[in-house]
C-alpha positions in Angstrom: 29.6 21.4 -12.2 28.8 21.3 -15.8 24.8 20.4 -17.0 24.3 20.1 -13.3 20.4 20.9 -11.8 19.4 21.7 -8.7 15.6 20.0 -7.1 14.4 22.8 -4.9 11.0 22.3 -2.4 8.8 24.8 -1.0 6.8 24.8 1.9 4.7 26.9 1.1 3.6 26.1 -1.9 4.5 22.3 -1.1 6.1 21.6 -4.6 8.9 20.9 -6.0 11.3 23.3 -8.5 13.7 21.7 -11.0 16.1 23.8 -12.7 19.7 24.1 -13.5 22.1 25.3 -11.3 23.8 28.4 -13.5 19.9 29.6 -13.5 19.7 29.7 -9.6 22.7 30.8 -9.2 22.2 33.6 -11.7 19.5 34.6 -9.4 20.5 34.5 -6.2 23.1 36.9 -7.5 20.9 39.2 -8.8 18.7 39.0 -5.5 21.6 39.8 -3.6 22.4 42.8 -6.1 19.0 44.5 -5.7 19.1 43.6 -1.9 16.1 41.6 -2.3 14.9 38.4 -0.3 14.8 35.0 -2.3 12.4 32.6 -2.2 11.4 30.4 -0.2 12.8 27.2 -1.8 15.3 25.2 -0.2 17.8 23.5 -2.2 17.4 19.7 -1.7 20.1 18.2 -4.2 22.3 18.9 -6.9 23.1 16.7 -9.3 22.4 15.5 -12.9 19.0 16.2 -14.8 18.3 12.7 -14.5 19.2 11.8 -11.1 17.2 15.0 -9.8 14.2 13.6 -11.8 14.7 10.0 -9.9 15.1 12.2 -6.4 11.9 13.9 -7.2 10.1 11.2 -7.8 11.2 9.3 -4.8 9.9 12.0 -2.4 6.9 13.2 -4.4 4.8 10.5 -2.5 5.8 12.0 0.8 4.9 16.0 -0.5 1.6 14.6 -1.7 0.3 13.1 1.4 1.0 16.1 3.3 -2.1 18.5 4.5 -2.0 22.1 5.0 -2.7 21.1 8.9 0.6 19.3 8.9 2.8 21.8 11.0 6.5 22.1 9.8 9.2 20.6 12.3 11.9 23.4 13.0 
């Protein structure tokens, strides 16, 4: 997928990453090269620049209101 971006979210940090995909791809790859963990973002959407931005912005609302007591549902 050409110009496509990935929007990435971390609990831990409770954010949100935007980047394209060929970048995340690139390092995964070179994680799994140096046999080396990734982080701990998860992958929420891939899509276009601008419709990544518009997911973001949807959720950011629900990222905010979250506390550092909020326990994670597994």
């Amino acid at each position: 997928m050409k110009n496509a971006y990935v929007l990435e979210w971390s609990q831990k940090t409770n954010n949100f990453h935007i980047q394209p995909l060929d970048s995340l791809l690139a390092q995964n790859q070179d994680a799994f090269i140096a046999n080396r963990p990734l982080s701990d973002y998860v992958v929420l959407m891939v899509g276009t620049k601008d419709a990544i931005h518009d997911m973001a912005d949807h959720w950011r609302h629900r990222m905010e209101n979250r506390t550092k007591q909020d326990k994670p549902v597994l």
